[in-house]
N, C-alpha and C positions, 0 to 999 in steps of 0.2 A: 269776836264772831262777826262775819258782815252783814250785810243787810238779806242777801242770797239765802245764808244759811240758816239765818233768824225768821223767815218769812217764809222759804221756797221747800226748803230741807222737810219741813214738819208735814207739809201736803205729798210730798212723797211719800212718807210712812203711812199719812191717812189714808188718802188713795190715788194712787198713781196715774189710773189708767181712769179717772174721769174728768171732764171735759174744765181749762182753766181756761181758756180765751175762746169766745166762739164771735169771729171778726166776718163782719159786714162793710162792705165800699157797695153799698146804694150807686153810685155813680159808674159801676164796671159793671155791678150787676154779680160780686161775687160773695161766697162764704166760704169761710173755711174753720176748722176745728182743729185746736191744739191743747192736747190732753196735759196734765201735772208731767208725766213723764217728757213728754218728746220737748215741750218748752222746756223742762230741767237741762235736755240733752243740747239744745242750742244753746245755753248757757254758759251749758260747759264749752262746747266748742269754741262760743265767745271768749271765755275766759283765759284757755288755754292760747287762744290765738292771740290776746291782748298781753301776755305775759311772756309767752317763748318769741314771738314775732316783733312784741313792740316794744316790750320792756317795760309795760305797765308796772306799776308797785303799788303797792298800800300808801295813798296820797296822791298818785298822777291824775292831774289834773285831765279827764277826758269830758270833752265838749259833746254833746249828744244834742243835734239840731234837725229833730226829726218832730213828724207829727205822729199822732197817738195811730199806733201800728204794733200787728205781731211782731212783725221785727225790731222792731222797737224795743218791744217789754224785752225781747233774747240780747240787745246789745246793753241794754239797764241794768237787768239780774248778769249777763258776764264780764260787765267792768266792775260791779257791785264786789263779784264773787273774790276777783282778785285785787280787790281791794280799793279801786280806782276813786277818786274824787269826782262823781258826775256833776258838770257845769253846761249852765246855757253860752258861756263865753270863750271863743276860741284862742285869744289872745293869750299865747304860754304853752297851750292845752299839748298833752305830750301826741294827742290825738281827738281829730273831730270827724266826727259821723254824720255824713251831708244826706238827704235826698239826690235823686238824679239834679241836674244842673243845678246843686247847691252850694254855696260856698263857703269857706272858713277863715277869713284873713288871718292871720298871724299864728295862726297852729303849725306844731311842728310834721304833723301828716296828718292827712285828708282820707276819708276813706268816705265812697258812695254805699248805703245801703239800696238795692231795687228796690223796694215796696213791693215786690210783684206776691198777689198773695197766696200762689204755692211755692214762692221762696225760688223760684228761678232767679241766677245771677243776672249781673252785665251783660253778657255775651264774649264772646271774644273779641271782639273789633274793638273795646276798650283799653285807653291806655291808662287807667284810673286804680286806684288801689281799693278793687271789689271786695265790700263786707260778706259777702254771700260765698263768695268762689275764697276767699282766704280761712273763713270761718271754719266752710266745710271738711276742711281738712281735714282738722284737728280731732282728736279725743273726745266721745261720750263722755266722760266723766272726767275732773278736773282737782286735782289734791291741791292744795296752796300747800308750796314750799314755807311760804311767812306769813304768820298768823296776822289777822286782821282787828288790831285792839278796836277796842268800842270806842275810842277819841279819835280816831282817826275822820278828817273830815269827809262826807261823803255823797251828800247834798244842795250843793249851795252853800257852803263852807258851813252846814250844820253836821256834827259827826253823828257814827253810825248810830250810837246808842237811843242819840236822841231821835233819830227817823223812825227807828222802831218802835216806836215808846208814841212817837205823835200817831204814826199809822195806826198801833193797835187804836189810842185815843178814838181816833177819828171810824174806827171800822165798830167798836162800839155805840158810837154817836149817830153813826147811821144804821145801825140794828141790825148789822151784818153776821149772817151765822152760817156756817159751813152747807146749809143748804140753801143758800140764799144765791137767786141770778140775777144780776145787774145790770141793769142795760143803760150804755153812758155811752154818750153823743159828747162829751164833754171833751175838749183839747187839752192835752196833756201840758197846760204849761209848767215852767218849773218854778218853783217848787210846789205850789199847794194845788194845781190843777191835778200834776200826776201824782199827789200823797191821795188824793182823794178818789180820785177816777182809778189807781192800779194798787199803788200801796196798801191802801185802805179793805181792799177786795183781798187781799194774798193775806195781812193779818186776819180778818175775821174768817177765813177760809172758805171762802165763797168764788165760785165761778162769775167773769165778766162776759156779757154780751156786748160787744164792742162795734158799733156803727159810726163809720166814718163816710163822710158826703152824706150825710143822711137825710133821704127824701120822705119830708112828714108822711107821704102817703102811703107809704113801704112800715112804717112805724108799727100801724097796728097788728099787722102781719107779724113781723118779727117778735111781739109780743107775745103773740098766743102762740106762734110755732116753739121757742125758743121757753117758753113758761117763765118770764120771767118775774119778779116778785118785786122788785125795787130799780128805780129810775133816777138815774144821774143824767141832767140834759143842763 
């Protein structure tokens, strides 16, 4: 089972239609909300586009060289889904996921996520292989043709089993309960920034309030607007 459907699967049944990522960029001055459903469904898009398009497999090694972003957690849970090895190291990588002017030496394809946070592409005027505009494509929902055993590695060459096993760990330890809101300024590195900051938040089944650029003085606002009950900074 991969890390997708050990984590993500089970808050669809819970509740679909309530709020899993509620993303602030302090620095644009934006919010946006992405409920258990519509992130399941960029996932799958994800996934299905890493599998029919790239060839992803259970073990491809994909590079994921993004900062902590909605679109982030949808490129994580649909390489997750189809099995992929998420790495911080593009060298091999059968694919890496840059930011706008980011780069990847040695991967076998590059692909730009926008950042843009209602998920507008590139544009056209790009000659770049758009995460946004190829993603969309694809399929709400995504079957794996091949199952994803629990050893397969999937973190930083730690395999699946044991990520979901340190997440629940760790969503525990931080006293995470399915009505619990989060608010983390925290950078997703890998591996124990994003176990802690996303992972950690999807085991215990708790919604994230995610602030990026975040302006101290905008802080206590989003507290009390957003109610949130526990602070990752």
């Amino acid at each position: 089972m991969s890390i997708t459907e050990a984590l993500l699967r089970p808050l669809l049944t819970m509740a679909a239609g309530r709020p899993l990522i509620t993303h602030y960029d302090d620095a644009a001055g934006t919010r946006v909300e992405l409920s258990v459903a519509t992130m399941a469904n960029w996932a799958a898009k994800t996934a299905n586009w890493l599998a029919d398009d790239l060839d992803v497999q259970p073990g491809s090694p994909v590079a994921v060289l993004l900062p902590a972003h909605w679109q982030t957690a949808a490129v994580l849970l649909g390489a997750w889904w189809c099995g992929a090895h998420v790495t911080s190291d593009p060298a091999g990588a059968t694919l890496a996921v840059v930011p706008p002017s980011g780069s990847a030496p040695g991967a076998h394809a590059v692909a730009v996520a926008s950042l843009d946070p209602m998920g507008r592409d590139l544009g056209p005027a790009t000659d770049t292989l758009d995460y946004i505009a190829e993603s969309r494509l694809h399929a709400d929902d995504f079957l794996a043709l091949t199952p994803v055993p629990g050893t397969t590695p999937a973190l930083c060459g730690t395999p699946v089993d044991d990520v979901v096993a340190t997440a629940r760990i760790r969503a525990a330890a931080l006293g995470l309960t399915p009505g619990s809101r989060v608010l983390s300024t925290r950078d997703w590195t890998l591996p124990d920034g994003l176990t802690d900051s996303f992972l950690a938040v999807l085991a215990g089944a708790a919604s994230l309030v995610l602030v990026t650029n975040p302006d101290p003085a905008k802080l206590p606002t989003h507290r009390s607007t957003e109610r949130t009950t526990i602070e990752l900074t």
